[in-house]
LUMGURO-824908 format. One record per residue (C-alpha): x, z, y. Coordinates in steps of 0.25 Angstrom, whole numbers, plus 5000, padded with zeros to 4 digits. Example, Ala and Ser with C-alpha at 12.3 -4.5 7.8 and 13.67 -1.06 7.14 Angstrom:
BEGIN
504950314982 505550294996 
//
This chain:
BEGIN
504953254810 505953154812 507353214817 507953194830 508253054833 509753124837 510053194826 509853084815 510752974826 511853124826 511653114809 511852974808 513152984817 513653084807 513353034796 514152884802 515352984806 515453044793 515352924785 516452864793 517452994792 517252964776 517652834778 518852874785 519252974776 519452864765 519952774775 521152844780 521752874764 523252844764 523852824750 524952914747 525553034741 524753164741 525153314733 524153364722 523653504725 523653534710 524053664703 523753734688 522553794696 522153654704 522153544694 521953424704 521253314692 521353164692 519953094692 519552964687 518852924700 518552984713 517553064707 517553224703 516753184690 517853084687 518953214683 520153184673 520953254665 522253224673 522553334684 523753374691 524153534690 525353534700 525653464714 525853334713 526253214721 525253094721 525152944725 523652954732 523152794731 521852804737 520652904741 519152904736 518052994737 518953104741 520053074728 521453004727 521752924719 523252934712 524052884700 524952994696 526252994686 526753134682 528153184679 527853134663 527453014668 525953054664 525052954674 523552974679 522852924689 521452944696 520953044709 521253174714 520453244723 521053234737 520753374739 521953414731 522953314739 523953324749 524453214756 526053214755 526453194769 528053164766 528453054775 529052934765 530352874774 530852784762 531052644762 531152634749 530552714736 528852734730 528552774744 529052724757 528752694772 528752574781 528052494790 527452394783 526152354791 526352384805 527752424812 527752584818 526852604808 527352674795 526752664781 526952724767 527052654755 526952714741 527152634727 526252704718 525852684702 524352644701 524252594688 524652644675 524952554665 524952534650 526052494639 527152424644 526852314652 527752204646 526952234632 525852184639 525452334644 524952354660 525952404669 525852524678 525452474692 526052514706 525452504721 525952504734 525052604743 525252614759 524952744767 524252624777 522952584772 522952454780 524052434769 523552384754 524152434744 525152334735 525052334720 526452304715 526252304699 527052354690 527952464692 528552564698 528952534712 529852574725 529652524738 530452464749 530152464763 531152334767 530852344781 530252214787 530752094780 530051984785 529952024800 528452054801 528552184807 528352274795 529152324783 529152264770 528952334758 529552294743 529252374729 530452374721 529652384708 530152434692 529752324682 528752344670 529952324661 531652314663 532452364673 532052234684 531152284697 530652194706 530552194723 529252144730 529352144744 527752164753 527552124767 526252174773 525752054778 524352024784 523552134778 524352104763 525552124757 526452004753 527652004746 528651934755 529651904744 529751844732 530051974722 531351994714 531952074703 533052174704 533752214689 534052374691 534752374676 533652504675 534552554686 533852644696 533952564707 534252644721 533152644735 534352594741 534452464733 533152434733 533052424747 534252324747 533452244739 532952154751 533352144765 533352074777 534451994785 534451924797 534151784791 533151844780 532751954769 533651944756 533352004741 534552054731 534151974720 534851954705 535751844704 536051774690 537351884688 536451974689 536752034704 536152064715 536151914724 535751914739 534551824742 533551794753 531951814751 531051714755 529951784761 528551754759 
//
């Protein structure tokens, strides 16, 4: 006996809908920084794929905070450094992470705020490690690698290399009506960073401005001073760069 013509259309329909909730789910992810419900009891382990068959030996046993870079198959996906510097990377069950709501107000730091693809509308930006590296990179070893994630999806993320970084939200420099974003970044050896400057341009970032150097004399170099680095006057956007004495010299950036 074939089943009601109305009950297979209503099965269908459910079956559309739920398929399309899925979807969603995934959809609406944000990257950011979540809290790891483990204890001595809950031991919240690392897993080499979305996969409960995929278990490692690396666990948490205490709360932590956690970078979160994407979801799949209900697991996110992280690359964690402890306090000895010990790092691991792979899934954790979502079921044991808390979003951290804290609101990021800086301008400048790992994390930070801005406007940077639609004015009024506000978006997070977080510098995170995504690749560990081997040896030392001038001895032909592989450096660490670091990516810029967005809380807006609509946003790629930007892979800035090697190493360690802190972002500045510079306000809009070229007067497109968004902010612009530089990454004032350690280098793989010495005591020279370098400043790259991004514009959301078009669906893609594009760096805007040629990048410099900025000798720290392995000084720890202030938020303060960072965002001095480049600004805008009324005729132009100017860079502090190194002079042949060795001292900061005023110039203008030619943008791109």
């Amino acid at each position: 006996m074939n089943p009601p013509k109305i009950l297979l259309i209503l099965f269908l329909l459910l079956a559309f809908y739920k398929g399309k909730s899925e979807c969603t789910d995934t959809t609406l992810f944000h990257p950011g920084y979540f809290i790891v419900k483990a204890s001595e009891n809950t031991k919240v382990f690392f897993y080499a794929t979305p996969d409960t068959a995929t278990k490692k030996k690396a666990f948490f046993n205490s709360s932590q905070w956690v970078f979160v870079q994407k979801e799949q198959n209900g697991f996110g996906y992280v690359f964690f450094v402890n306090s000895k510097g010990q790092k691991s990377a792979g899934w954790l069950g979502m079921q044991y992470l808390i979003r951290d709501t804290l609101t990021i107000t800086a301008k400048v730091g790992p994390s930070i705020n801005g406007y940077f693809r639609n004015k009024g509308e506000l978006v997070y930006a977080f510098a995170v490690q995504t690749k560990l590296g081997k040896g030392n990179p001038v001895e032909d070893g592989t450096p660490d690698e670091y990516t810029v994630f967005f809380s807006d999806e609509a946003l790629p993320p930007i892979n800035i290399g090697c190493c360690e970084a802190r972002l500045v939200n510079e306000g809009d420099l070229n007067n497109n009506g968004t902010d612009e974003l530089s990454a004032f970044q350690a280098p793989e050896n010495g005591c020279v960073y370098d400043m790259t400057t991004y514009s959301f341009q078009n669906g893609n970032w594009k760096i805007i401005m040629e990048p410099f150097l900025i000798p720290t004399a392995c000084d720890p170099v202030s938020d303060a001073d960072i965002q001095k680095q480049i600004f805008k006057e009324q005729n132009g956007i100017y860079f502090y760069d190194i002079g042949s004495d060795g001292r900061p010299v005023k110039k203008k950036a030619i943008l791109k």
